[in-house]
C-alpha positions in Angstrom: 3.4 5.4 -44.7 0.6 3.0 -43.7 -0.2 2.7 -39.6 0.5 -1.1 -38.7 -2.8 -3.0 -37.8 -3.9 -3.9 -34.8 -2.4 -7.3 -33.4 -5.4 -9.9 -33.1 -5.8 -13.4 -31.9 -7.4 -15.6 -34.4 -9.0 -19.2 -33.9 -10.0 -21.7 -35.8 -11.0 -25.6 -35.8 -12.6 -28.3 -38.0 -10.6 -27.8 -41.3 -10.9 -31.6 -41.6 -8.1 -31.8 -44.5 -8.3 -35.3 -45.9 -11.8 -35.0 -46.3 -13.8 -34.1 -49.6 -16.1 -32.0 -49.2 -17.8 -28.3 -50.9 -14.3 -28.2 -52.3 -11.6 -31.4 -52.6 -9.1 -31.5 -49.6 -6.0 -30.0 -51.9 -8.1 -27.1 -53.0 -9.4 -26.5 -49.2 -6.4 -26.6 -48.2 -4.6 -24.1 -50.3 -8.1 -21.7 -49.1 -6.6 -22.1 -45.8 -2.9 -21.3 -46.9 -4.5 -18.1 -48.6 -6.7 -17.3 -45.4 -3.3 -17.6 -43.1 -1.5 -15.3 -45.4 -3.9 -12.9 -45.5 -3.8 -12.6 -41.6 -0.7 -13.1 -41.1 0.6 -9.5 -40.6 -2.0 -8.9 -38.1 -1.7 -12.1 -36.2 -0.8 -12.1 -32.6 -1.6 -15.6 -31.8 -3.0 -18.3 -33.7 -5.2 -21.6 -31.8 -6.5 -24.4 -33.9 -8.9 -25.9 -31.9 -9.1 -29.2 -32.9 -10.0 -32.0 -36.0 -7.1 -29.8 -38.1 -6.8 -33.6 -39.6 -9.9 -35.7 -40.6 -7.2 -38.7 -39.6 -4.3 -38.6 -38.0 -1.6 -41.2 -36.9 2.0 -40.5 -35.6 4.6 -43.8 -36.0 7.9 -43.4 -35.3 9.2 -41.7 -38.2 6.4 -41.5 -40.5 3.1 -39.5 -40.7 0.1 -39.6 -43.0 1.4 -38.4 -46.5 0.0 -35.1 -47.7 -1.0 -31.9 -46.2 2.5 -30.2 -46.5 0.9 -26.4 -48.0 -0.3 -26.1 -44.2 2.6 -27.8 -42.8 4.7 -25.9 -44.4 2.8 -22.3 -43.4 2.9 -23.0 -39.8 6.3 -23.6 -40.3 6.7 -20.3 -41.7 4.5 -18.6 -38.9 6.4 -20.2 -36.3 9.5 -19.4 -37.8 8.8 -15.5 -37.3 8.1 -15.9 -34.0 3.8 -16.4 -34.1 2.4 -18.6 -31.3 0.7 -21.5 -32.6 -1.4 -23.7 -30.4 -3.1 -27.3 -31.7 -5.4 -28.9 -29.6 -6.3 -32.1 -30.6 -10.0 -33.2 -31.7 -11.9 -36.4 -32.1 -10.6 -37.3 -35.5 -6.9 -36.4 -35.2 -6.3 -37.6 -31.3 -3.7 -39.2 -31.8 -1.0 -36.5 -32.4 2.3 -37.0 -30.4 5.5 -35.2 -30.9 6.1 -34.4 -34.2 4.3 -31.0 -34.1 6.3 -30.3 -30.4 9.6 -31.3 -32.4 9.1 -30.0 -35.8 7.4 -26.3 -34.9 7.7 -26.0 -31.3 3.7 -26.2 -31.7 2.5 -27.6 -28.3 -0.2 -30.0 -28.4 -2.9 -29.3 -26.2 -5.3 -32.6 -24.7 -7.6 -30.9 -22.7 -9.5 -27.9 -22.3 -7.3 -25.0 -20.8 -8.3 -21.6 -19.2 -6.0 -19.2 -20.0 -6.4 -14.9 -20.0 -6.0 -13.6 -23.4 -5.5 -10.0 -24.1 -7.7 -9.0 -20.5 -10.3 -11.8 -20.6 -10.8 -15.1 -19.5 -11.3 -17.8 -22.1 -11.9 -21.1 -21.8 -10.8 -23.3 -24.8 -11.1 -26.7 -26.3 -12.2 -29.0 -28.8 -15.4 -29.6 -27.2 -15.8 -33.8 -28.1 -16.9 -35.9 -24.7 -18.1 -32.5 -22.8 -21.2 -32.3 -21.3 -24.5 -34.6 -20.6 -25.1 -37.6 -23.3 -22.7 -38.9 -26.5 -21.6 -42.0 -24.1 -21.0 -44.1 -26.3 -18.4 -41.8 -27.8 -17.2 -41.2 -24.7 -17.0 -44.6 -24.5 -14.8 -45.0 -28.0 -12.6 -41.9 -26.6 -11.1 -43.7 -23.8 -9.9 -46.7 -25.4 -8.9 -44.6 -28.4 -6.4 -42.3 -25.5 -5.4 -45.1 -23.7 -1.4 -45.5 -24.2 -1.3 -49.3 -24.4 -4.2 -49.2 -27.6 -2.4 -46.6 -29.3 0.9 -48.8 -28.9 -0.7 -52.0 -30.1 -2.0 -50.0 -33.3 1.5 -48.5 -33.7 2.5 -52.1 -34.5 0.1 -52.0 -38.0 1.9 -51.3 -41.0 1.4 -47.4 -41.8 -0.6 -48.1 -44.6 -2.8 -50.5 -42.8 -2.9 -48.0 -39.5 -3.5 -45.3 -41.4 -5.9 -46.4 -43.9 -7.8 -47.8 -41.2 -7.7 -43.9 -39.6 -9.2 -43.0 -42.5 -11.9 -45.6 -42.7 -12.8 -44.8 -39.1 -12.6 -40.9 -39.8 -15.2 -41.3 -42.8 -17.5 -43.8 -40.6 -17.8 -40.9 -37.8 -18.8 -38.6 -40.3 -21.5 -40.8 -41.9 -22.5 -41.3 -38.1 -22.5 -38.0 -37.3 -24.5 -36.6 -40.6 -25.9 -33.6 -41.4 -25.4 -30.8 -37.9 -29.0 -30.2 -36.4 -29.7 -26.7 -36.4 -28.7 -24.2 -33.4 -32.7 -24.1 -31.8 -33.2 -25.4 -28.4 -30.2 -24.1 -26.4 -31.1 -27.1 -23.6 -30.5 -29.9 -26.1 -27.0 -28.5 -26.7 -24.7 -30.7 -25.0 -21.9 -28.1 -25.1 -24.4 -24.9 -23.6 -25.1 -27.5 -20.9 -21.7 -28.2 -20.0 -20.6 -24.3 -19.6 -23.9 -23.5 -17.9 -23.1 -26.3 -15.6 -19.3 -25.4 -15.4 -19.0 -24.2 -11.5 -16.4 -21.1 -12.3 -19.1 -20.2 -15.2 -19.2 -16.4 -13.6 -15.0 -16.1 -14.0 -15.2 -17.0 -17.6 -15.6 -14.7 -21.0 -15.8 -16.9 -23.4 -16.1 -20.6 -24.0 -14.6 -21.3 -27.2 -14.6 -25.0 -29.2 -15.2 -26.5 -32.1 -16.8 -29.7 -32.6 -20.1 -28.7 -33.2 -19.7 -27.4 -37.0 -21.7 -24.6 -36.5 -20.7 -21.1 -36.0 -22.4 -20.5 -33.0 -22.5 -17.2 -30.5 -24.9 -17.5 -27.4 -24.7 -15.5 -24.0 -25.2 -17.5 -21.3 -27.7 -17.2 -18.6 -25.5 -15.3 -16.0 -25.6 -12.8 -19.0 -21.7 -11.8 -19.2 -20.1 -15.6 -20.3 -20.5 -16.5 -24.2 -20.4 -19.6 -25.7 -18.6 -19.2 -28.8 -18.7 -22.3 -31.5 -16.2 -21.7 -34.3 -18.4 -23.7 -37.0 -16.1 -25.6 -39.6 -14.1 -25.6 -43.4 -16.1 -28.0 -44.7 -18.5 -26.0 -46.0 -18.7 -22.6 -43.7 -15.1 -21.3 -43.6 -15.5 -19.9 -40.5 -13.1 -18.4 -37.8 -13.4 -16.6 -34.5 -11.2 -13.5 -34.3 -10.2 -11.7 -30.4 -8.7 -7.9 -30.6 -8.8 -7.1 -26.8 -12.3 -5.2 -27.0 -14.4 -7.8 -29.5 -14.8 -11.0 -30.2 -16.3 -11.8 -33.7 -16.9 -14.7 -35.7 -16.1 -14.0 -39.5 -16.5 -15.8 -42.7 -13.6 -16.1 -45.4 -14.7 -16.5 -49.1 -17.9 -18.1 -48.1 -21.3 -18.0 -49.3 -22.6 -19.0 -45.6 -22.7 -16.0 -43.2 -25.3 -17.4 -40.4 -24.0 -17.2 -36.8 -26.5 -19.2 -34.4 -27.5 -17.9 -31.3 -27.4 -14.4 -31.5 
């Protein structure tokens, strides 16, 4: 008889599905499928961290067509009793119920600081933190405020959700290719936990956002700042077993971790 593995906490953000990219959305997506059944025995816990969705709109009773392999595996992963956490990122914001209803999968706003497994993390998506970016800080409060998202709920769905998409791809053009991991005080996201005031009570910062897989010890010398990188191109995932926390690659070419 094999000994059971070890139970593990795994996260994960920036899978971006409706997006093209190294490989189309469908075939990135059944990677991802693949990647969840291969952990699945050992999971414990799973957090997506944000921009699962490269657009996003819930009406009523419909949502964007598509994506139902990963739908349908978190269903399964729920269904036998594995925690599931989505917190939502700057391209699929505007998540409402249906995950709650469908998966008892809460959705998560904000950052949250929560002990996992004997240490502190602090978790989020990471978009509007820290100095700078005010313009899309800007964009973020009209794009959270209930009375916009009501007005746009009056579009068709394929007007409201074609213009998600437009609006998705625009913010990628915008953003372009991710600056390279090189001056730690130009990092809007290192400035934010430095500056957090309960820095010294905090393991690990952990977000997405920044699309690169990123693992930096902060100045006190005990908190890290963990970026999870992205499944655009990367594939890359952090994983937490209670002693070490690791950022992997699955089926990737890429294997750089910044910051170390």
């Amino acid at each position: 008889m094999t000994e059971p593995r070890h139970k593990k906490v795994f996260f994960v953000s920036d899978f971006h599905l409706g997006a093209d990219a190294l490989l189309c959305t469908e075939a990135r997506e059944k990677k991802i499928v693949s990647w969840l059944s291969e952990i699945e025995d050992e999971l414990d816990e799973l957090y997506l961290v944000g921009d699962v969705f490269d657009y996003w709109f819930e009406y009523g009773k419909v949502i964007p067509k598509g994506f139902s392999r990963i739908l349908g595996k978190l269903a399964a992963l729920r269904d036998k009793g594995i925690p599931v956490y989505f917190f939502t990122g700057n391209h699929d914001m505007w998540m409402f119920r249906y995950f709650e209803d469908e998966f008892g999968i809460p959705i998560i706003r904000e950052p949250i600081i929560k002990e996992i497994l004997g240490k502190t993390f602090y978790i989020g998506h990471g978009d509007g933190l820290g100095p700078g970016d005010k313009g899309y800080k800007f964009i973020k409060t009209i794009f959270s405020n209930p009375f916009c998202q009501w007005l746009f709920s009056l579009l068709h769905p394929d007007a409201g959700i074609g213009l998600m998409k437009f609006f998705s791809s625009k913010s990628r053009k915008y953003t372009g290719d991710e600056a390279p991991f090189a001056d730690p005080a130009r990092e809007w996201l290192v400035q934010y936990c430095e500056n957090y005031e309960a820095k010294d009570n905090i393991d690990y910062f952990v977000f997405g956002h920044r699309h690169l897989p990123v693992d930096f010890k902060l100045s006190n010398g005990v908190s890290r700042y963990i970026n999870l990188g992205e499944w655009l191109y990367v594939c890359s995932y952090g994983v937490w077993d209670g002693k070490e926390f690791r950022l992997k690659f699955y089926k990737s070419e890429h294997t750089k971790i910044y910051g170390m």
